[in-house]
C-alpha positions, 0 to 999 in steps of 0.5 A: 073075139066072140070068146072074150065076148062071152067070156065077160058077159058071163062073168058080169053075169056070175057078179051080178049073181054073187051080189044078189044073191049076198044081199037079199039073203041076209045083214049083220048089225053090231052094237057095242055096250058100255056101262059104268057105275062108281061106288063111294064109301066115306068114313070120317076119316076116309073115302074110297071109289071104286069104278066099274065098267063093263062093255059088252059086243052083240052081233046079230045076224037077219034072214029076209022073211020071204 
């Protein structure tokens, strides 16, 4: 009975630990970029579009200063 005892105290303990020890040493952040640009090129007879999209992901990673 005394083993379970301390075996689920240590492994609270070894949680507890884990989850301290991700959250104050770091975070990530994403961010997605879109952009798009339209071109017309009109004669008198004729027009053309051209459409241009380029998307661009970030990802940046943070260390808390200490």
């Amino acid at each position: 009975m005394k083993t379970k005892s301390h075996l689920k105290s240590l492994t609270l303990m070894l949680v507890l630990i884990a989850s301290l020890a991700v959250g104050v040493c770091s975070c990530k952040a994403w961010r997605t970029v879109t952009t798009s640009a339209t071109y017309v090129q009109q004669n008198d007879s004729t027009k053309a579009t051209a459409t241009i999209t380029t998307k661009t992901s970030e990802e940046y990673v943070g260390v808390r200063k200490k």
